[in-house]
C-alpha positions in Angstrom: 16.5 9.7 14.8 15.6 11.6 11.7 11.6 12.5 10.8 9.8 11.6 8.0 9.0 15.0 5.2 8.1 15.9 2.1 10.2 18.1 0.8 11.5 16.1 -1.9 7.7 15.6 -3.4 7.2 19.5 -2.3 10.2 20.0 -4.3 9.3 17.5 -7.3 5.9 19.0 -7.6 6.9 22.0 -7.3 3.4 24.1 -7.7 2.0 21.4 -9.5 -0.7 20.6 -6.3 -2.5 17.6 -8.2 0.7 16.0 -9.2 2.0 16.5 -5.1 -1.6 15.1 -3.7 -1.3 11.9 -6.8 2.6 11.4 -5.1 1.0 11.4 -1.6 -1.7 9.4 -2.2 0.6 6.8 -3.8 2.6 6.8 -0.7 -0.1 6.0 1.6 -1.3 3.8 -0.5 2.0 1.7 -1.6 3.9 2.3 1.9 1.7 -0.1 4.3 1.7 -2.8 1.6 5.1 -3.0 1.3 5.6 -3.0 5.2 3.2 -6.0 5.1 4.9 -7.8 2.7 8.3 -7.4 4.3 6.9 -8.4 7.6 5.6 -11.6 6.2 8.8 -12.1 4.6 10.7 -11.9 7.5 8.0 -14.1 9.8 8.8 -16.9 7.6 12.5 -16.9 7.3 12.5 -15.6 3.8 15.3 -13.3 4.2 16.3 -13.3 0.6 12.5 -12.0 -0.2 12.6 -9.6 2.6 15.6 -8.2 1.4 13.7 -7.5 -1.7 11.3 -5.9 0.4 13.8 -3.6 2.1 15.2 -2.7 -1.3 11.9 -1.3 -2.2 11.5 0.5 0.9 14.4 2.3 0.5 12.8 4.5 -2.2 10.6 5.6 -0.1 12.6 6.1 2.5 14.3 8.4 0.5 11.3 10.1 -1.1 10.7 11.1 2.5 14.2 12.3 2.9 15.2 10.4 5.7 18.8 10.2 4.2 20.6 8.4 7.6 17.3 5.9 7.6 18.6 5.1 3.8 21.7 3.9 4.8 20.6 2.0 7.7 18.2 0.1 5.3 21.2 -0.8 3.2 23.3 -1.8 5.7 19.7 -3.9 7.1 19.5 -5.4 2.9 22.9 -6.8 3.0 22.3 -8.2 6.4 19.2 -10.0 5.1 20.9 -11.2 2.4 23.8 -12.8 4.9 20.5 -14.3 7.0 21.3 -11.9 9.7 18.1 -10.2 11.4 20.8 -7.8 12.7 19.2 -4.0 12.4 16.2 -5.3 12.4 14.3 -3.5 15.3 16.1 -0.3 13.9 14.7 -0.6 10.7 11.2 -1.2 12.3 11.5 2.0 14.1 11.8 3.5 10.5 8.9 1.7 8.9 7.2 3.1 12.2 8.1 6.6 11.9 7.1 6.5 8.3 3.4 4.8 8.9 2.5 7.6 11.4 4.2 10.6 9.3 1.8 9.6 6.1 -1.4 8.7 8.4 -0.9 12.0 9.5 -1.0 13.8 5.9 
């Protein structure tokens, strides 16, 4: 499975350090609330709202240039959206990969 980077900011930012550090401190702070959310979603049976919760994950799942991850979550939003749970421990391995890559920056 693909790792989390940050060559997409790297390459946003370009040498711009403040503007890189202001992206990556948005990430760490937006990413665990959003996996919250979409885990309470999902504990209550609100696949419709978890969907929405995907949907917004899959920005920054692509911010961190995980481009086969980005498919899966689509594939996982449409699911949801059927109330199918199918993909569902794949996508958590995703969320996962992605919680430990920005406590680690």
């Amino acid at each position: 499975m693909e790792q989390p980077n940050l060559n997409y900011i790297d390459q946003l930012a370009g040498d711009d350090t403040p503007f890189r550090q202001k992206l990556i401190d948005i990430l760490k702070k937006e990413l665990p609330e959003e996996i919250k959310l979409y885990k309470d979603h999902l504990s209550i049976n609100n696949f419709l709202a978890a969907a929405g919760s995907v949907h917004k994950l899959k920005h920054k799942i692509s911010i961190m240039g995980m481009e086969k991850s980005y498919y899966l979550a689509e594939e996982f939003e449409r699911n949801l959206k059927n109330n199918s749970t199918e993909l569902n421990e794949d996508f958590n391995i995703i969320l996962s990969r992605m919680q430990n890559y920005v406590n680690g920056i």
